[in-house]
C-alpha positions in Angstrom: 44.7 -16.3 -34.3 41.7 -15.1 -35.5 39.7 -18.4 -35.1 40.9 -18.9 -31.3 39.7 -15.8 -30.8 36.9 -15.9 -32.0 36.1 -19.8 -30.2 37.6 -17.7 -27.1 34.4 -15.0 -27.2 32.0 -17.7 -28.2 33.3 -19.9 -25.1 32.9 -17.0 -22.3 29.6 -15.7 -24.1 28.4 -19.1 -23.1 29.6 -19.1 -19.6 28.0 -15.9 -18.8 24.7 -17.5 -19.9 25.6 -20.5 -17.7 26.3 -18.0 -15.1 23.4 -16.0 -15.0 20.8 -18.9 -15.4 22.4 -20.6 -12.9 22.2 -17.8 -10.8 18.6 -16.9 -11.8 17.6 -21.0 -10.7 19.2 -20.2 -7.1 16.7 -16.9 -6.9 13.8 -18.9 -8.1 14.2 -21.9 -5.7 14.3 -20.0 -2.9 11.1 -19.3 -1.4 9.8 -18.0 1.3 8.8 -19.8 5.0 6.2 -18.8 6.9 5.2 -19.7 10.9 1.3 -19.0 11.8 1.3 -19.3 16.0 -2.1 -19.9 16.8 -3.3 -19.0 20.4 -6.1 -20.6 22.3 -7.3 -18.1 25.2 -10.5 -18.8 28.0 -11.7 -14.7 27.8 -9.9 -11.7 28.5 -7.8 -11.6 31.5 -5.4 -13.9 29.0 -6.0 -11.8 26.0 -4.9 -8.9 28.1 -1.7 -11.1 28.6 -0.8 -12.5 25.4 -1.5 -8.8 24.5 1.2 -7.0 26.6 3.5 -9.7 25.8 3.4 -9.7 22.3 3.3 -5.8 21.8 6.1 -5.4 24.6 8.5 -8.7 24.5 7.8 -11.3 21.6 7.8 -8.4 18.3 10.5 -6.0 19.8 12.8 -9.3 20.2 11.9 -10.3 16.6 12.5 -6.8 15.7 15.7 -6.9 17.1 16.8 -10.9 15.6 16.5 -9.4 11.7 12.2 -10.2 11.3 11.1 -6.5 10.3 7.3 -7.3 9.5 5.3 -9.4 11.6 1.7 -10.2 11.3 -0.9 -10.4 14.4 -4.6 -10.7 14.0 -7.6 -11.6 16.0 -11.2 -12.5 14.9 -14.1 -10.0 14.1 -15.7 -8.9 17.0 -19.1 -10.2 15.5 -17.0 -14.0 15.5 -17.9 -16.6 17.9 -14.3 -17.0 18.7 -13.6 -13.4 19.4 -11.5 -12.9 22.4 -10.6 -16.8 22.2 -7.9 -16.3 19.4 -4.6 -14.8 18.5 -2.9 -15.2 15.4 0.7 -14.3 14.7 2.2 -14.6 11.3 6.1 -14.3 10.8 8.1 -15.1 7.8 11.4 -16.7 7.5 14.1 -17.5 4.5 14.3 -21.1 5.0 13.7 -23.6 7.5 17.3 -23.3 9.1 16.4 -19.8 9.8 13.4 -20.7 11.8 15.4 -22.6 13.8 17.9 -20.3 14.2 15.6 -17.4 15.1 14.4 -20.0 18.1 18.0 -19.8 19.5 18.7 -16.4 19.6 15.0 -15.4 21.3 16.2 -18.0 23.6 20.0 -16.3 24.4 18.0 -12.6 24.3 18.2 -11.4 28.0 15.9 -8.6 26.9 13.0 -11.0 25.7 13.7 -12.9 28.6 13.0 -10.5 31.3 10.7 -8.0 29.6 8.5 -11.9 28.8 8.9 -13.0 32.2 5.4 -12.4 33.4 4.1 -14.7 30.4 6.8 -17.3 29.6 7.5 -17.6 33.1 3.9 -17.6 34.3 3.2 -19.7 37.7 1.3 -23.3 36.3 -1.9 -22.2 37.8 -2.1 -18.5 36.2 -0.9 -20.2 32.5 -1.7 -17.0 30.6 -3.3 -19.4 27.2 -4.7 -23.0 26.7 -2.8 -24.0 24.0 -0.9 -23.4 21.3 -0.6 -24.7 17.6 2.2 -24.0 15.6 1.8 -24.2 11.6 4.9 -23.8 8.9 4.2 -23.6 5.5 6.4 -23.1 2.2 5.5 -20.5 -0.3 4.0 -21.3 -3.4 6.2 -21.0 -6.6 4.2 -18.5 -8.1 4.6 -16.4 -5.2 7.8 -17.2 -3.5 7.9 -14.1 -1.5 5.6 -12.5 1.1 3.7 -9.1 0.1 2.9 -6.3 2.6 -0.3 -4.3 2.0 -0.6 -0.4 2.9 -3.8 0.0 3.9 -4.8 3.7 4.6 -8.0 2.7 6.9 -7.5 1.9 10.4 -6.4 -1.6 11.7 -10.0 -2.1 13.4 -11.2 -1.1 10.1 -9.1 -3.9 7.5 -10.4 -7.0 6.7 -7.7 -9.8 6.5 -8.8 -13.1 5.2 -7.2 -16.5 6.3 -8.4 -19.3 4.3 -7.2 -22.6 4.7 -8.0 -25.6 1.7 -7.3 -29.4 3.4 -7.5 -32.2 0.3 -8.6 -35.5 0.4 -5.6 -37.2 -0.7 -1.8 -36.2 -1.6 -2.6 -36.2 -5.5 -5.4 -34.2 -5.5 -3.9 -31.7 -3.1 -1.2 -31.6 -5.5 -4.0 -30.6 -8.2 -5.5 -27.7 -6.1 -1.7 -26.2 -5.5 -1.5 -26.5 -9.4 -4.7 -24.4 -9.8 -3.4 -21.3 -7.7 0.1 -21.8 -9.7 0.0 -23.1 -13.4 -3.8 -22.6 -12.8 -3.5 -19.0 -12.9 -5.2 -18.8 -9.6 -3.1 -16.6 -7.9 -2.1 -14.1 -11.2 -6.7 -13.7 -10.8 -6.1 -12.8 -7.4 -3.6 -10.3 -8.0 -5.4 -8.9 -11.1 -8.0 -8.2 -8.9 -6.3 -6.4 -6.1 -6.5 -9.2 -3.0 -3.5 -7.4 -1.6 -2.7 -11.1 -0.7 0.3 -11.7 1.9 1.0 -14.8 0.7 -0.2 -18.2 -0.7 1.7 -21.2 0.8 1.5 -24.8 1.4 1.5 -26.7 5.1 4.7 -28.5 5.4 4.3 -29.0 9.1 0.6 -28.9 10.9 -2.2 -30.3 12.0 -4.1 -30.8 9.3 -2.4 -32.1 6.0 -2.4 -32.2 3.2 -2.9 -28.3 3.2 -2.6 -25.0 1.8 -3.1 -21.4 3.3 -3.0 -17.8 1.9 -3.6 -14.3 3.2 -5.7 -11.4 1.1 -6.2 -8.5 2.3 -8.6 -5.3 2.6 -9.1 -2.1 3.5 -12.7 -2.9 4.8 -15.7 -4.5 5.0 -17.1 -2.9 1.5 -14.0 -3.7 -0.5 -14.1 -7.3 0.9 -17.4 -8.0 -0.4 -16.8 -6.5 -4.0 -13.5 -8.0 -4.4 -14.9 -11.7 -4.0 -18.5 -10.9 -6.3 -16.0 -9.7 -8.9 -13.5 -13.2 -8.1 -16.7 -15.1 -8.3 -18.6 -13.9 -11.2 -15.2 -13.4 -13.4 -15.1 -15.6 -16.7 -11.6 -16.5 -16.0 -12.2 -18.3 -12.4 -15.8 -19.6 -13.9 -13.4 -21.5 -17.3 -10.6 -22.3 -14.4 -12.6 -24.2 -11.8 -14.6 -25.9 -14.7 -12.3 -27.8 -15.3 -12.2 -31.6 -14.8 -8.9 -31.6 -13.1 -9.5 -29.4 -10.4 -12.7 -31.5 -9.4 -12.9 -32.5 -5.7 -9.9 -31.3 -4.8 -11.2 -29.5 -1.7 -12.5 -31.8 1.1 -12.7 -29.1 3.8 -12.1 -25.0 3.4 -12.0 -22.3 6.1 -12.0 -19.0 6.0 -11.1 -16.7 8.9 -12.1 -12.9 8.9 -9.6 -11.2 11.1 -8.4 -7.7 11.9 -4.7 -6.9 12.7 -4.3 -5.4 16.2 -3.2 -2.2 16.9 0.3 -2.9 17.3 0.4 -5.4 14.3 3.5 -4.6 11.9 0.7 -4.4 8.8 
């Protein structure tokens, strides 16, 4: 009797360790999605627009569909593309629930009317040129999105948008390994980028592709984060490597500020 029950405490001792790593995969494979809408305006009378609409219609609806932080930002005013830009950033827990979140803006009456004046604008009055829609898939070593709390003012913040496009599929694959297994990302953090979140392009229009976010409170902590990034022994070892050689065939980096009604 002794032996059974003994095989009996052995045998549910390994199927809570079943359990739990089982359980503990599901959490890991589950990253987060992310949507960047990018805006194309001709000057301010549609800034004014997408503005209103935004702040008024678009947020509050995706307030009210479960989406409690969303991101919108806008070039520095010293940018050549000030006033001709609007990004909005919004995160989701998988692809179905980007698709979902379409529908119910679509079935909210509230949205609908209170957006009227912007989804509903005459063909001649369109209130922006285009717009470009990018979804990406968080990287594993960060699966989730991170929300800074900056004490300076929105017009104040710094929020950088970098985008790295690589020549070919394997070689992408590479420059993804050197923010994850690299230790690219765990430098970053080290180093206080505040980042929102590091992600790959699964749909876009420029692939292969991979984005991230950092953030700052200003101009000043911008600059002195990257010198320290750049001139840190870690990064110097890391991107000596042969491996990560020519991964990159074209970077760019955005400086933008989140607008005043911007959830962060």
């Amino acid at each position: 009797m002794n032996q059974l029950t003994k095989r009996l405490e052995r045998t549910s001792i390994l199927i809570i360790i079943f359990i739990l790593s089982f359980s503990a995969s599901i959490f890991a494979a589950s990253p987060d999605y992310y949507q960047i809408q990018v805006y194309r305006l001709t000057g301010k009378a549609q800034e004014e627009k997408i503005d209103n609409f935004l702040k008024n219609s678009y947020l509050p609806a995706l307030h009210r569909a479960g989406i409690q932080k969303v991101g919108v930002f806008k070039p520095l005013e010293s940018d050549t593309t000030s006033g001709k830009y609007v990004y909005i950033w919004i995160p989701f827990t998988s692809p179905d629930h980007f698709v979902k979140i379409q529908d119910v803006l679509a079935q909210d009456q509230e949205y609908q009317a209170k957006g009227i004046g912007f989804l509903g604008a005459p063909f001649d009055q369109r209130p922006f040129i285009r717009k470009e829609s990018i979804l990406l898939r968080a990287f594993p070593d960060a699966p989730n999105y991170f929300i800074p709390n900056h004490k300076t003012a929105p017009s104040e913040r710094i929020y950088e948008l970098r985008s790295y496009e690589g020549p070919t599929e394997n070689l992408f694959r590479q420059k993804v390994k050197m923010f994850n297994a690299g230790g690219e990302i765990k430098l970053f953090k080290s180093l206080d980028f505040n980042a929102v979140f590091y992600a790959e392009v699964i749909s876009g229009s420029t692939m292969p592709n991979l984005m991230y976010l950092t953030t700052f409170a200003d101009m000043t902590t911008h600059d002195e984060r990257w010198d320290a990034f750049r001139a840190h022994p870690e990064w110097k070892a890391l991107s000596a490597l042969p491996e990560y050689q020519n991964t990159v065939s074209k970077s760019v980096k955005l400086l933008l500020h989140p607008t005043d009604y911007s959830d962060f």
